[in-house]
C-alpha positions in Angstrom: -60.2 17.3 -5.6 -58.6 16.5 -2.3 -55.4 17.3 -2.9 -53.9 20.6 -2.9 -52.9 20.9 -6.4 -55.3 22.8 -8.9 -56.1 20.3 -11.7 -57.9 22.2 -14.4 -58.8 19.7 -16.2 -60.7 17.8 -12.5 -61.7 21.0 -11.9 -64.0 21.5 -15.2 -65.7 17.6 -14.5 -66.6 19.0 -11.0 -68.4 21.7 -12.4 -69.9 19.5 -14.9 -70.5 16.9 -12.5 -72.2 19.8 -10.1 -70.0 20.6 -7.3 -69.8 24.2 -6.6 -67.7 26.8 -7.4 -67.0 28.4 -4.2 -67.7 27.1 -0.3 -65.6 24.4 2.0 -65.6 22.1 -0.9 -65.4 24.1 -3.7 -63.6 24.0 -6.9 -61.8 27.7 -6.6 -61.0 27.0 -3.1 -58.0 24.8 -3.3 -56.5 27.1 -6.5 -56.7 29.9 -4.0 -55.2 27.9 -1.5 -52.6 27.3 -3.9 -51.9 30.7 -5.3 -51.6 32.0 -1.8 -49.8 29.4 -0.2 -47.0 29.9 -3.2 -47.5 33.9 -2.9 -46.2 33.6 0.5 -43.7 31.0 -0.3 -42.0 33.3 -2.6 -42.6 36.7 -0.1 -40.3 34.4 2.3 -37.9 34.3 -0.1 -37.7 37.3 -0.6 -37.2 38.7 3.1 -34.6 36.4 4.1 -32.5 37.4 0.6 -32.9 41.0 2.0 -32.1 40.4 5.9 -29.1 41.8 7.0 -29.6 39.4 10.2 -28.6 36.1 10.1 -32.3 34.5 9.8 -33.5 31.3 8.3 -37.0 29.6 7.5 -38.7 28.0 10.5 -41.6 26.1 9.8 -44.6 26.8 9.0 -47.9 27.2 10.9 -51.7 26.8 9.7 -54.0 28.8 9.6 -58.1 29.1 9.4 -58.9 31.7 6.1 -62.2 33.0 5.7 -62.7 33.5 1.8 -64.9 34.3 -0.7 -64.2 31.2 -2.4 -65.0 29.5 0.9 -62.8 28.3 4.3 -59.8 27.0 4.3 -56.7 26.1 6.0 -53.3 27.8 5.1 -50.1 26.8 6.0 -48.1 30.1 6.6 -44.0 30.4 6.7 -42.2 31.2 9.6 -38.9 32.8 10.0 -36.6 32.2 12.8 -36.2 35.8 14.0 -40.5 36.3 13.9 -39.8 39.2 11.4 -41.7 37.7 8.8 
């Protein structure tokens, strides 16, 4: 599973296979990687909707996270005006 879409269906042959559930490599960590990365996605969103200055997306910038699940890298939005 190295890509960053959860697969359920890889996910349950990893396990069966024997990879682990949590750590660099693990089968939870790239579903958390997902959820947050579109958590923030939609947070983004959000604040520019309600900016009363004119601001846009800029980017985005990565990230180290330190996890239960394990390490991983997270690609964070950026707003033009550094508000976000």
């Amino acid at each position: 599973m190295t890509n960053n879409k959860f697969n359920f269906n890889d996910a349950v042959k990893a396990l069966q296979d024997g990879k682990s559930l949590n750590g660099k490599d693990g089968v939870l960590t790239s579903l958390v990687k997902q959820l947050t990365e579109e958590a923030l996605q939609a947070e983004i969103e959000l604040h520019l909707d309600n900016d009363k200055q004119s601001n846009r997306k800029n980017g985005s910038s990565s990230k180290t996270i330190k996890s239960s699940v394990g390490n991983f890298e997270l690609n964070t939005p950026r707003d033009r005006n550094g508000s976000f």
